[in-house]
N, CA, C and O of each residue as an XYZ file, in Angstrom:
832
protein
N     -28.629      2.776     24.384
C     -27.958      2.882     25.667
C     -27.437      4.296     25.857
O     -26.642      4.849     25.097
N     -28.058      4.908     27.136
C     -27.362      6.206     27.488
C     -26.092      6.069     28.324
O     -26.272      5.353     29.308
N     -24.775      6.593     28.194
C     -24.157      6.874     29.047
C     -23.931      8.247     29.585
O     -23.852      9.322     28.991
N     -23.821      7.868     31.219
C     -24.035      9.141     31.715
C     -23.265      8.663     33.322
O     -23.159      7.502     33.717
N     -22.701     10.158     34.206
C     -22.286      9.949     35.239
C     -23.449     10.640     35.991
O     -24.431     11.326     35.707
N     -22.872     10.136     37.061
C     -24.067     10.905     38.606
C     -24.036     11.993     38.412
O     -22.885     12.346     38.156
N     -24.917     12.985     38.389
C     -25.045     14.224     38.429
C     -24.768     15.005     39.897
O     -25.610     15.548     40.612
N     -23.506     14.903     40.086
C     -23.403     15.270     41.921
C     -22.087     16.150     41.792
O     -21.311     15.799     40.903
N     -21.790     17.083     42.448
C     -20.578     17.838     42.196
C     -19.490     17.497     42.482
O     -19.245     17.141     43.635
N     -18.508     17.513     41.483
C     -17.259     16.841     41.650
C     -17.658     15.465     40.625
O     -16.675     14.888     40.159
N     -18.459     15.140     40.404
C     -18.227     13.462     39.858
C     -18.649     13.756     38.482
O     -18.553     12.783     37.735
N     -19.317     15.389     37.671
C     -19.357     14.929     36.388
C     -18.778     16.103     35.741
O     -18.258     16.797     36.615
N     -18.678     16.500     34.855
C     -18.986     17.856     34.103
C     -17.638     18.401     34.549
O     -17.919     19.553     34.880
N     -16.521     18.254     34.719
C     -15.309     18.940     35.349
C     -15.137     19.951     34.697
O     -15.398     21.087     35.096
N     -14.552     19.577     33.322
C     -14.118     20.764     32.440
C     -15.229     22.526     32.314
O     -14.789     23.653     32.087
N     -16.645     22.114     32.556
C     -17.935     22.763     32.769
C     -17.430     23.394     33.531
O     -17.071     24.524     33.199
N     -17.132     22.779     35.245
C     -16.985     23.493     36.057
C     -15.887     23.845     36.102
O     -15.798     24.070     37.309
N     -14.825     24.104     35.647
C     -14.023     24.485     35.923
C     -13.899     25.793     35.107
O     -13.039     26.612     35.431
N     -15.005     26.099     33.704
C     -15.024     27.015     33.142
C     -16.062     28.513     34.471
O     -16.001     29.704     34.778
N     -16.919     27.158     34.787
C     -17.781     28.155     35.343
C     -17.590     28.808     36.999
O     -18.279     29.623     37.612
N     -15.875     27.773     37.539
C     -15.980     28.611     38.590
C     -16.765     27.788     40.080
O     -16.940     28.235     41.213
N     -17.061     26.624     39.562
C     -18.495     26.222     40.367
C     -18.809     24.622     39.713
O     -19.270     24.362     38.601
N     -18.216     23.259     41.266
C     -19.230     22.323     40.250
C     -20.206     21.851     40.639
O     -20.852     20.961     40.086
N     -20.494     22.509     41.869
C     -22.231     22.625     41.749
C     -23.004     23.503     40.846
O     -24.211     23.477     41.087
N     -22.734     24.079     40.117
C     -23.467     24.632     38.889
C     -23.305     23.757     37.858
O     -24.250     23.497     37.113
N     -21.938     23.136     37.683
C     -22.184     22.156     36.482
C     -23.075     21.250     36.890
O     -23.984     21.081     36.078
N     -23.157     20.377     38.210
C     -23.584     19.349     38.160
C     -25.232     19.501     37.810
O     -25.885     18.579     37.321
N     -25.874     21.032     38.197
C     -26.987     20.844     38.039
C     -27.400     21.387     36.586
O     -28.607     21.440     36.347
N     -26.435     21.819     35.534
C     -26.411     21.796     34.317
C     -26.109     19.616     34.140
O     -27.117     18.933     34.322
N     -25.457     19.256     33.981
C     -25.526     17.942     33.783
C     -26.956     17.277     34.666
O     -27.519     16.543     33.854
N     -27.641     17.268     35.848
C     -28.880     16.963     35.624
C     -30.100     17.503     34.636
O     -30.842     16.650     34.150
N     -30.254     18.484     34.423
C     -30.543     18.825     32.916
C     -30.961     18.173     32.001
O     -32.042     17.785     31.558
N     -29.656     18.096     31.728
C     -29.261     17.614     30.471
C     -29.638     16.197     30.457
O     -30.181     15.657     29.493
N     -29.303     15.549     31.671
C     -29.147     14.026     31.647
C     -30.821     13.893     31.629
O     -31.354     13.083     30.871
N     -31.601     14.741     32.513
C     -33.259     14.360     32.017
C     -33.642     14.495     30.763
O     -34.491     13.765     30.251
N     -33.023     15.482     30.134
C     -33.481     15.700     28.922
C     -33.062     14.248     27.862
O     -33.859     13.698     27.103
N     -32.084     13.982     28.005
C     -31.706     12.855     27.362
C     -32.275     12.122     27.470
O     -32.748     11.797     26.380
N     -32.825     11.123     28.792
C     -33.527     10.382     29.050
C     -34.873     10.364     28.336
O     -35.188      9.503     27.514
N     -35.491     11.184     28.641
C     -36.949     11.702     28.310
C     -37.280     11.395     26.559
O     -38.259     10.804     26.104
N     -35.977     12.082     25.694
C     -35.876     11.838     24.808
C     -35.378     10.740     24.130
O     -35.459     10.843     22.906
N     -34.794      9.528     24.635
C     -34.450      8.335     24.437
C     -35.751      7.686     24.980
O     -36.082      6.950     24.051
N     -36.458      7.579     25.734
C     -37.083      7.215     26.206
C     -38.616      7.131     25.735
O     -39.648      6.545     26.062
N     -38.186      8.021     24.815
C     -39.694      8.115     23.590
C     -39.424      7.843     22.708
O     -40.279      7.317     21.996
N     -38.404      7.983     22.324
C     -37.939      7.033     20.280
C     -38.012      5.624     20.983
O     -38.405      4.770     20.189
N     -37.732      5.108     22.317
C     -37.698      3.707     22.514
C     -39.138      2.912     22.047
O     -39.361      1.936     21.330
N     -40.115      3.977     22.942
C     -41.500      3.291     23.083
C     -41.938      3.235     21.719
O     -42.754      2.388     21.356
N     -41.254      4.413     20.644
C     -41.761      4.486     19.435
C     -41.299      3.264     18.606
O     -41.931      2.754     17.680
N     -40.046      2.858     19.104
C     -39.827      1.875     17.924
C     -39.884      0.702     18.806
O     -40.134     -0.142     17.945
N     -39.841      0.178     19.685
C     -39.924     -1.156     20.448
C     -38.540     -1.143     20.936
O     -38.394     -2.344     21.162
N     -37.649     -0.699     21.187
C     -36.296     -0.746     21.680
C     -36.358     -0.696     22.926
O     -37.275     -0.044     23.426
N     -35.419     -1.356     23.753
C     -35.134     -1.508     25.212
C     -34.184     -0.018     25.758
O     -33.262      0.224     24.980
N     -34.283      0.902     26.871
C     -33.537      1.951     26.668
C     -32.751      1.263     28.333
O     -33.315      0.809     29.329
N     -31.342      1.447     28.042
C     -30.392      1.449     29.143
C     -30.044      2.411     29.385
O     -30.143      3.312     28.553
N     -29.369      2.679     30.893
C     -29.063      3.742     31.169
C     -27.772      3.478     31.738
O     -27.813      2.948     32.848
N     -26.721      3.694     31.296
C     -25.394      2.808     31.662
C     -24.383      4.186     32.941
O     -23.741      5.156     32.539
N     -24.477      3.993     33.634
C     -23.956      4.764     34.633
C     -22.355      4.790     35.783
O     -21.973      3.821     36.438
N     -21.720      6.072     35.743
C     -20.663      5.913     36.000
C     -20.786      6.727     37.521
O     -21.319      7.816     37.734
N     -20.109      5.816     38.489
C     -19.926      6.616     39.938
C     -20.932      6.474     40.888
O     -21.265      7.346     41.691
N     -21.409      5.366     40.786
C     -22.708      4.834     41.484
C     -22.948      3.319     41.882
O     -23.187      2.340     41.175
N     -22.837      3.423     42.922
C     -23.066      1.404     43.688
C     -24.353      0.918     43.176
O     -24.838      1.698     42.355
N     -24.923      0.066     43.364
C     -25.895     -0.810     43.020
C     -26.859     -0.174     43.730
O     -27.837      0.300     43.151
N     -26.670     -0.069     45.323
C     -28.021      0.445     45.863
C     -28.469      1.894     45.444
O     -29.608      2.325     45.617
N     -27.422      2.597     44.867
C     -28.166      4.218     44.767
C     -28.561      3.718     43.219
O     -29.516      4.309     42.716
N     -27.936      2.724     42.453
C     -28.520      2.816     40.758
C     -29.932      2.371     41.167
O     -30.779      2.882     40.434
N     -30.426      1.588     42.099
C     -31.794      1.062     41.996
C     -32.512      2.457     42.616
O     -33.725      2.629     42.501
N     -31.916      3.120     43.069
C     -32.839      4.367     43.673
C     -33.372      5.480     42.095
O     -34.296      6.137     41.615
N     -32.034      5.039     41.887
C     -32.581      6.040     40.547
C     -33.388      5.802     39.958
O     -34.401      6.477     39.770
N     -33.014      4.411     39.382
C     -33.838      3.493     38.658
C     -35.596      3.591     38.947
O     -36.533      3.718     38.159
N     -35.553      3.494     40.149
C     -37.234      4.087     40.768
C     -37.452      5.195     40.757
O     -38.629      5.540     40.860
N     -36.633      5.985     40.656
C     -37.070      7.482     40.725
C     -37.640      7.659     39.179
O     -38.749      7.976     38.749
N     -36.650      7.385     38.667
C     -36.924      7.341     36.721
C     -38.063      6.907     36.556
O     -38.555      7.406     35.543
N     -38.949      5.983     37.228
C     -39.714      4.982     36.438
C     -41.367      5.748     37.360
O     -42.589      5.734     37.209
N     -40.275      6.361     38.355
C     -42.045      7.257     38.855
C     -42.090      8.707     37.745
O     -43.087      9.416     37.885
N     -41.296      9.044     36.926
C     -41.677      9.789     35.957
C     -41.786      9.329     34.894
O     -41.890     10.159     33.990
N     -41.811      8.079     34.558
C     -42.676      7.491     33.702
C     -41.578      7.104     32.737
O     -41.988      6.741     31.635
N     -39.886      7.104     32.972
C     -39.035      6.214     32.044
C     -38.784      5.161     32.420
O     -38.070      4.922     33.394
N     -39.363      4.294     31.669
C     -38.648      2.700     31.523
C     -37.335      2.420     31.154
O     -37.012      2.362     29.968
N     -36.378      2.202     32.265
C     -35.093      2.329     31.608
C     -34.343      1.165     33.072
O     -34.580      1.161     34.280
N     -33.341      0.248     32.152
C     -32.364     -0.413     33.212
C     -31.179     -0.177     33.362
O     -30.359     -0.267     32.448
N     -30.895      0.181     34.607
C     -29.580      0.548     35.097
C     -28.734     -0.123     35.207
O     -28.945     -0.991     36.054
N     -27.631     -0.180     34.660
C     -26.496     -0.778     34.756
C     -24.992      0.408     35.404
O     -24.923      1.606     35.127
N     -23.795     -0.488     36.415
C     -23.089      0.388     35.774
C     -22.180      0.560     34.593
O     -22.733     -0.250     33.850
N     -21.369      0.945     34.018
C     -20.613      1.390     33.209
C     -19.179     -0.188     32.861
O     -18.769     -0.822     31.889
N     -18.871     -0.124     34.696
C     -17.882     -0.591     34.449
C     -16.325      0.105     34.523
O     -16.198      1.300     34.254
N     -15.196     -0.699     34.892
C     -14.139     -0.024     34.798
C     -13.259     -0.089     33.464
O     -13.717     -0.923     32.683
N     -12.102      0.577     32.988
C     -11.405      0.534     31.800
C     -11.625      1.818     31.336
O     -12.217      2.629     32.048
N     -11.113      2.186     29.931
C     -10.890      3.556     29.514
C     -12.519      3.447     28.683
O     -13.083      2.359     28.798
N     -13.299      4.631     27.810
C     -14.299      5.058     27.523
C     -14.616      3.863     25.916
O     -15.609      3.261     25.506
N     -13.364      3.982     25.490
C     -13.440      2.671     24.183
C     -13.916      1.081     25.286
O     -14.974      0.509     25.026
N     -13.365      0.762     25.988
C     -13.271     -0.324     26.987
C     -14.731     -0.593     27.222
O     -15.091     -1.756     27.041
N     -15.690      0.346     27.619
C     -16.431      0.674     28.542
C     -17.984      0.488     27.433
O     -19.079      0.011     27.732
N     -17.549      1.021     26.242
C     -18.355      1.123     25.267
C     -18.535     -0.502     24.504
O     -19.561     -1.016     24.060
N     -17.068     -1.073     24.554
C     -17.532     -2.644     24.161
C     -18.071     -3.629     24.993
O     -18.414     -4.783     24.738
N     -18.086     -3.108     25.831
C     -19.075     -3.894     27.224
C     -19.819     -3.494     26.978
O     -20.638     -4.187     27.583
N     -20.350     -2.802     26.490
C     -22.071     -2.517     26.235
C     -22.775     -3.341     25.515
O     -23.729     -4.102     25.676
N     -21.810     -2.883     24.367
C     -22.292     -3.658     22.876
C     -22.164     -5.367     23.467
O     -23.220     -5.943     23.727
N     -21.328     -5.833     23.585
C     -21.151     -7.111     24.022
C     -22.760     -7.262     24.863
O     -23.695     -7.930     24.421
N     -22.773     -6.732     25.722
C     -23.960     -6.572     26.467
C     -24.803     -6.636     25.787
O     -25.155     -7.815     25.818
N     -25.633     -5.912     24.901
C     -26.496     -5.484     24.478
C     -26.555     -6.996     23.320
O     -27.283     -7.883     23.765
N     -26.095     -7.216     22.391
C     -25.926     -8.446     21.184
C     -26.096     -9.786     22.077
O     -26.846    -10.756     21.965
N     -24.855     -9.358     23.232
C     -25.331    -10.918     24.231
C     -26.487    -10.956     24.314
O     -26.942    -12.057     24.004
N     -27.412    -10.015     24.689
C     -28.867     -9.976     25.062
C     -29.913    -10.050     24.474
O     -31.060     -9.982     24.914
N     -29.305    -10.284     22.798
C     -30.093    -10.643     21.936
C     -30.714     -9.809     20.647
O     -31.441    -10.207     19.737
N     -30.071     -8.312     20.955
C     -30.345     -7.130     20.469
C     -29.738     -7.309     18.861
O     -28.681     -7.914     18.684
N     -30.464     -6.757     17.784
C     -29.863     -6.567     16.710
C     -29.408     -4.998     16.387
O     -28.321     -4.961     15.811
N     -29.931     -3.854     16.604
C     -28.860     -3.250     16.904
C     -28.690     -2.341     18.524
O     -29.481     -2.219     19.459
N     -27.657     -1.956     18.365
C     -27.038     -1.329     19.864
C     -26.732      0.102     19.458
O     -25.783      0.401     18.734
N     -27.624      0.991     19.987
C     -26.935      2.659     19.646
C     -26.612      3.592     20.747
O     -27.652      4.005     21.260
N     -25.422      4.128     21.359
C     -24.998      4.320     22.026
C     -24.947      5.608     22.261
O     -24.231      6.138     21.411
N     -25.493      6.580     23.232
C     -25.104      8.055     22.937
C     -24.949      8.697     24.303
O     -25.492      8.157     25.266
N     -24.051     10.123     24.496
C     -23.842     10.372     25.881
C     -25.260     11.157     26.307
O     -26.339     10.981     25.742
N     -25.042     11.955     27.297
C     -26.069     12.478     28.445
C     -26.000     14.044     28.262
O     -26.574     14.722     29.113
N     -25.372     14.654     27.261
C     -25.093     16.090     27.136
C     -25.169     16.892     26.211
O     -24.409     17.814     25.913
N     -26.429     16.421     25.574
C     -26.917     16.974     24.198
C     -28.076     17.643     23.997
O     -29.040     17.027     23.542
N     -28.167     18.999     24.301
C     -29.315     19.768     24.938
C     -30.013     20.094     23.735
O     -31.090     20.690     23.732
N     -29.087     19.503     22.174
C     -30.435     19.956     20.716
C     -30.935     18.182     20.410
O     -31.683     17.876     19.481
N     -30.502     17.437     21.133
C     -31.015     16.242     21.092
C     -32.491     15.974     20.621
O     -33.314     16.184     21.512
N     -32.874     15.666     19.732
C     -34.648     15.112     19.436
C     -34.513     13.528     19.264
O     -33.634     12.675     19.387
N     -35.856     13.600     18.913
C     -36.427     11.893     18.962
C     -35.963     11.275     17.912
O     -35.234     10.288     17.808
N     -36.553     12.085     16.999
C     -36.205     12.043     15.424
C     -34.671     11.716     15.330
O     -34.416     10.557     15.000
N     -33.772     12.425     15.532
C     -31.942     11.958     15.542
C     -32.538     10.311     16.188
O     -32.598      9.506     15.259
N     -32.850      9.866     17.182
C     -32.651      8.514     17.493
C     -33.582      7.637     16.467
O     -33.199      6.473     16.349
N     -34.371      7.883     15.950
C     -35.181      6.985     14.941
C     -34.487      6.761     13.807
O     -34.422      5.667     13.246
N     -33.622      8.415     13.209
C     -33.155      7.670     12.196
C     -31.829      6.864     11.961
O     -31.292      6.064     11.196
N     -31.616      7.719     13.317
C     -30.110      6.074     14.091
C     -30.304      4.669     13.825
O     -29.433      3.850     13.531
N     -31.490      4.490     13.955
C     -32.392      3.110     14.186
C     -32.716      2.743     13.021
O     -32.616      1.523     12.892
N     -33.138      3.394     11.921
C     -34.010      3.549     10.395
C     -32.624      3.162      9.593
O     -32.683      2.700      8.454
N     -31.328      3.392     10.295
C     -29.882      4.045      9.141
C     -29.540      2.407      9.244
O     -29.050      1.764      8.316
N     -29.854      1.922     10.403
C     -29.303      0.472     10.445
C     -29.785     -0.558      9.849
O     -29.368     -1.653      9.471
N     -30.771      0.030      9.843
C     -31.836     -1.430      8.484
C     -30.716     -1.414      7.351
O     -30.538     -2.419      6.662
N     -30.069     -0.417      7.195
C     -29.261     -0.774      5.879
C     -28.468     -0.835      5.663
O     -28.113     -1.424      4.642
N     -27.326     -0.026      6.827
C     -26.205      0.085      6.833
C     -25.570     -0.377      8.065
O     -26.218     -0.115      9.078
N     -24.210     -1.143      8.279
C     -23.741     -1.595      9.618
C     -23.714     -0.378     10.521
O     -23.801     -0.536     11.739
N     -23.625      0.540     10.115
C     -22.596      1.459     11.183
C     -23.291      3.003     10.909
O     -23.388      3.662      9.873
N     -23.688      3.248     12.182
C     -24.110      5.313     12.259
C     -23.558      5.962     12.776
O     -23.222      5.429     13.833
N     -23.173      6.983     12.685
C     -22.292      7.995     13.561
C     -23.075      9.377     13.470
O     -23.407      9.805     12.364
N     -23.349     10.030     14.565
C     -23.500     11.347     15.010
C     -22.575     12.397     15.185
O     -22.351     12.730     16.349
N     -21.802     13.178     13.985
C     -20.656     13.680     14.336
C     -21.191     15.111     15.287
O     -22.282     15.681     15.316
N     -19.914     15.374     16.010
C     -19.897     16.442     17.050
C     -19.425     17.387     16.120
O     -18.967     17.080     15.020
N     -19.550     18.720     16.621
C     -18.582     20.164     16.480
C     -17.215     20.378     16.577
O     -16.478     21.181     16.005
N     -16.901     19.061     17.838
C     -15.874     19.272     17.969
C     -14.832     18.381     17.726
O     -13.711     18.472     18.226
N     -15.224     17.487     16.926
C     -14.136     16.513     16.000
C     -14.785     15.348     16.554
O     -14.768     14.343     15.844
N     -15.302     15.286     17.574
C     -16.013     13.831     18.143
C     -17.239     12.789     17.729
O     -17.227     12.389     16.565
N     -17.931     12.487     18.304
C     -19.325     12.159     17.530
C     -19.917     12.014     18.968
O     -19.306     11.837     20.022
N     -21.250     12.132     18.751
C     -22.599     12.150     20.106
C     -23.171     10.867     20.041
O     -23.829     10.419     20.980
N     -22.967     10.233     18.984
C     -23.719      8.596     18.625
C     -22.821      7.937     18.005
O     -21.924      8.493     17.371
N     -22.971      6.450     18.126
C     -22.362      5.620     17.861
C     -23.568      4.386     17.692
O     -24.119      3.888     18.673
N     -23.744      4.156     16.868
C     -24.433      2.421     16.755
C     -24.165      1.616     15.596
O     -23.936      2.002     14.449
N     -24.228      0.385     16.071
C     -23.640     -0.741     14.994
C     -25.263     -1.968     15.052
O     -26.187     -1.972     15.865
N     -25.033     -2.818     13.889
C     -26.145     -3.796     13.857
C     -25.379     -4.937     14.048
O     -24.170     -4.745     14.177
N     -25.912     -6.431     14.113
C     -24.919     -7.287     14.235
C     -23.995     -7.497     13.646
O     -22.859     -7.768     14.033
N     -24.575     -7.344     12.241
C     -23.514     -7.289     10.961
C     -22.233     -7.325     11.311
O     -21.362     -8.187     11.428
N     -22.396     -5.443     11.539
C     -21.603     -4.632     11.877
C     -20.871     -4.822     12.944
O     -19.672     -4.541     12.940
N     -21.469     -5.309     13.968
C     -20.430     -5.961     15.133
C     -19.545     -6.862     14.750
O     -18.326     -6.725     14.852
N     -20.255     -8.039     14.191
C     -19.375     -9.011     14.067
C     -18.400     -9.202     13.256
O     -17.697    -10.213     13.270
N     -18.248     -8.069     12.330
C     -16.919     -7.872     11.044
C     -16.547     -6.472     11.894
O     -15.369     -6.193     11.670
N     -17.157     -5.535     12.768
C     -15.298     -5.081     13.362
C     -14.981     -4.977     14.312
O     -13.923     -4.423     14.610
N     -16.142     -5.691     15.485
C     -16.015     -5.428     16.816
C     -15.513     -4.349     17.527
O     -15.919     -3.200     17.353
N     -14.444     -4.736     18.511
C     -13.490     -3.697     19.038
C     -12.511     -2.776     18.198
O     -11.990     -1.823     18.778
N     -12.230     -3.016     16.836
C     -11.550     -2.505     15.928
C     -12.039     -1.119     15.892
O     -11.174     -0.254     16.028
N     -13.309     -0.723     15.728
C     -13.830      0.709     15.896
C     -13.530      1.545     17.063
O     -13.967      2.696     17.046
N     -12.795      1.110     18.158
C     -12.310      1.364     19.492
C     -11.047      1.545     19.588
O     -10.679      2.419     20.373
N      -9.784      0.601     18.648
C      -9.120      0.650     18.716
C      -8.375      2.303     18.308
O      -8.521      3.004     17.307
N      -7.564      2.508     19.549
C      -6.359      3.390     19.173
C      -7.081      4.749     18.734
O      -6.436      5.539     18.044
N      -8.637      5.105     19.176
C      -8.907      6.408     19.577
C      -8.577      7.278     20.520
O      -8.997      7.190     21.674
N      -7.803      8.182     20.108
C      -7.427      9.459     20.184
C      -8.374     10.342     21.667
O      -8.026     11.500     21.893
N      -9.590      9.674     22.633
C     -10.429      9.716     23.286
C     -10.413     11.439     23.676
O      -9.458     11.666     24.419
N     -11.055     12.434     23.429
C     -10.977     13.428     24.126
C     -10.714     14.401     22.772
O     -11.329     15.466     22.715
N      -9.914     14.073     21.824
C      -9.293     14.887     21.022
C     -10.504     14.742     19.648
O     -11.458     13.990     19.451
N      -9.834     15.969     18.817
C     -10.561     16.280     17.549
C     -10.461     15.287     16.438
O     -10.882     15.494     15.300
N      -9.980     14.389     16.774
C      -9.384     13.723     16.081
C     -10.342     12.272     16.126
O     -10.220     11.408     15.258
N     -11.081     12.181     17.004
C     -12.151     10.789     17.280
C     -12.890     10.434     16.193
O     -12.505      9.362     15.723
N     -13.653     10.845     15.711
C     -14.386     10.841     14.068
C     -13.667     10.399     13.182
O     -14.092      9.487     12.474
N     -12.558     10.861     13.016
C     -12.114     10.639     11.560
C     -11.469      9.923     11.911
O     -11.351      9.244     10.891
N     -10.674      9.308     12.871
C      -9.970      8.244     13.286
C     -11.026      6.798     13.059
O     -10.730      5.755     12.475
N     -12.224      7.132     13.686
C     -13.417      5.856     13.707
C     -13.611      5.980     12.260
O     -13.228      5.016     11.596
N     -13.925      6.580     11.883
C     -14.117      6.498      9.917
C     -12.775      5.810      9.219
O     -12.995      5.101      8.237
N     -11.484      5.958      9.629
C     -10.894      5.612      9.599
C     -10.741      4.079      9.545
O     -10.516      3.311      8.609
N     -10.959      3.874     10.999
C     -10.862      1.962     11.359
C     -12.263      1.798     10.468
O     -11.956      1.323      9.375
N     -13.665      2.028     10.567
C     -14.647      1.485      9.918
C     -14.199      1.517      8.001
O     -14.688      0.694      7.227
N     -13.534      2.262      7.695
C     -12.838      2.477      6.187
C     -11.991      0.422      5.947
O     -12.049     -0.452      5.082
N     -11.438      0.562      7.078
C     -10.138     -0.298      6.787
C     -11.090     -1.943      7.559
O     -10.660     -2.916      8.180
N     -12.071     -1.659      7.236
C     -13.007     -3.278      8.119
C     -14.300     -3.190      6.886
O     -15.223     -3.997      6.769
N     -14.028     -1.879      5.976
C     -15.419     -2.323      4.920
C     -16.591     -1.669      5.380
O     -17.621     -1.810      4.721
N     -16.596     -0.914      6.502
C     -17.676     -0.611      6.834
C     -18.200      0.696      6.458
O     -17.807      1.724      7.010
N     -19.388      0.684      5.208
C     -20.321      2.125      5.366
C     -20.939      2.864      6.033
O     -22.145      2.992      5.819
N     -20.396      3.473      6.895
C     -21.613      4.503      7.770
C     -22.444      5.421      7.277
O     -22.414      6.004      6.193
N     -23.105      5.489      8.072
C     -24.351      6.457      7.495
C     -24.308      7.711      8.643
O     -24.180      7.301      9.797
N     -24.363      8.612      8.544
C     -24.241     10.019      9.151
C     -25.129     10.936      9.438
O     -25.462     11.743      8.571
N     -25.618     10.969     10.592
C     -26.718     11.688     10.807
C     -26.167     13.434     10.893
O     -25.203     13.728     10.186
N     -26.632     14.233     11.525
C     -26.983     15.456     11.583
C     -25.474     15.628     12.276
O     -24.963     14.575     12.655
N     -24.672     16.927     12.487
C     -23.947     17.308     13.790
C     -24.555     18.085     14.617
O     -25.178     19.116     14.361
N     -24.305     17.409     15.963
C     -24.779     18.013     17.551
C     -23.532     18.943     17.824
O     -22.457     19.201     17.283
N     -24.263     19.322     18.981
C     -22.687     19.967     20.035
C     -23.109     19.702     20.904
O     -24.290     19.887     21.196
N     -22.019     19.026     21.798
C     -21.833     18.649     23.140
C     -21.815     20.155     24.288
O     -21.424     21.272     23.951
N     -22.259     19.834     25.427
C     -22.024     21.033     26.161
C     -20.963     21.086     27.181
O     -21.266     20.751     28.326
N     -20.004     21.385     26.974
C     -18.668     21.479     27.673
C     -17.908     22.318     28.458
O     -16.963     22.225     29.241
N     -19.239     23.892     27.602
C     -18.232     24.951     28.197
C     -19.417     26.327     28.671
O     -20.642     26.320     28.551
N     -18.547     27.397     29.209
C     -19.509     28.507     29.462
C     -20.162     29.050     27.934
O     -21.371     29.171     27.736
N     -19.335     29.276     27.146
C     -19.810     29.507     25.509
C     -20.935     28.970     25.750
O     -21.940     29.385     26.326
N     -20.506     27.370     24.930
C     -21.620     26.865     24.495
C     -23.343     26.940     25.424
O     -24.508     26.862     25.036
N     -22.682     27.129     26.783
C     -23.810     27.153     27.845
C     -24.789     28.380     27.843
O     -25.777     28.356     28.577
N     -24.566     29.303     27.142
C     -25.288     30.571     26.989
C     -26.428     30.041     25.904
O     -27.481     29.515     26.266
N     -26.117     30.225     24.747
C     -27.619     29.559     23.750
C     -28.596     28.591     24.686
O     -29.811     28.602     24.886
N     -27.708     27.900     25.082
C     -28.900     26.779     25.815
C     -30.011     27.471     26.376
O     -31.177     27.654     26.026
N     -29.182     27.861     27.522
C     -30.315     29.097     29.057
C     -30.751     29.918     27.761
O     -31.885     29.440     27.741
N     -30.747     30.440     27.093
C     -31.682     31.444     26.533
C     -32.291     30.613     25.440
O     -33.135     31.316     24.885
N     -32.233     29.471     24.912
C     -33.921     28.925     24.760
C     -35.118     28.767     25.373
O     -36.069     28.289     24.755
């Protein structure tokens, strides 16, 4: 499951724009990004048999089905949902709930703003769960870019991995290692990403 907001100015990327002055420049840095994500979720899916969602914030039903067709005339298979209201922990157990309701054994969750993103990071998201309840993608910046659990793993800590994160701060990772520590749970740890947040980080990108 991708989460991601509308790529429209004013509705995503604030902190972006507010570095850059402009949030019509972020927003069309966050479309970007958000294709790129797609594209790349969207091929570890077909590779391993996984269903890819696209969980979306700031959008009615009739513009998600527009997207939804737009996506699928470039060739991603993906269902739109939205997000939902509540804080980002809130928002994330509606997924999972979602996703296990639906029959899924595991659920891996990642945002829309990860411009070193590959296929490979999502396979072995997928590969880490055959063995272990719980994966995490740590960030640069104290956060993590992935999150997935197997049923196992759901059902011994549920919302507990949600609980009483720190949301925004450096502190998200080790807080979730934390609650998964105190529920038994081994994670397995893929690579660290960096999120794109700022004018900094936005320079390497444009000059790949």
């Amino acid at each position: 499951m991708v989460l991601a907001r509308w790529p429209a100015a004013g509705r995503c990327k604030r902190r972006l724009a507010a570095d850059l002055g402009s949030a019509t420049r972020a927003a069309a840095v966050q479309r970007q990004l958000t294709h790129h994500t797609l594209h790349t979720a969207a091929a570890a899916a077909a590779a391993s048999g996984a269903q890819l969602r696209l969980a979306v914030d700031g959008l009615g039903p009739r513009a998600l089905r527009r997207w939804g067709q737009a996506l699928a005339r470039e060739g991603i298979a993906a269902t739109l949902l939205p997000q939902g209201s509540g804080g980002l922990g809130c928002r994330m157990q509606r997924l999972w709930r979602l996703g296990f309701g639906g029959g899924a054994e595991q659920v891996v969750l990642i945002g829309s703003d990860l411009p070193g993103l590959e296929r490979g990071d999502l396979e072995r998201a997928f590969a880490a769960l055959e063995e272990q309840p719980l994966v995490l993608g740590p960030a640069s910046d104290g956060g993590y870019w992935l999150i997935g659990v197997n049923r196992a793993g759901f059902a011994q800590a549920g919302a507990a991995l949600m609980a009483g994160i720190p949301w925004g701060g450096d502190q998200v990772l080790a807080t979730t290692l934390e609650r998964a520590r105190q529920r038994q749970l081994q994670p397995g740890l893929l690579r660290q990403l960096s999120d794109l947040d700022t004018r900094a980080a936005l320079g390497p990108w444009l000059r790949r």
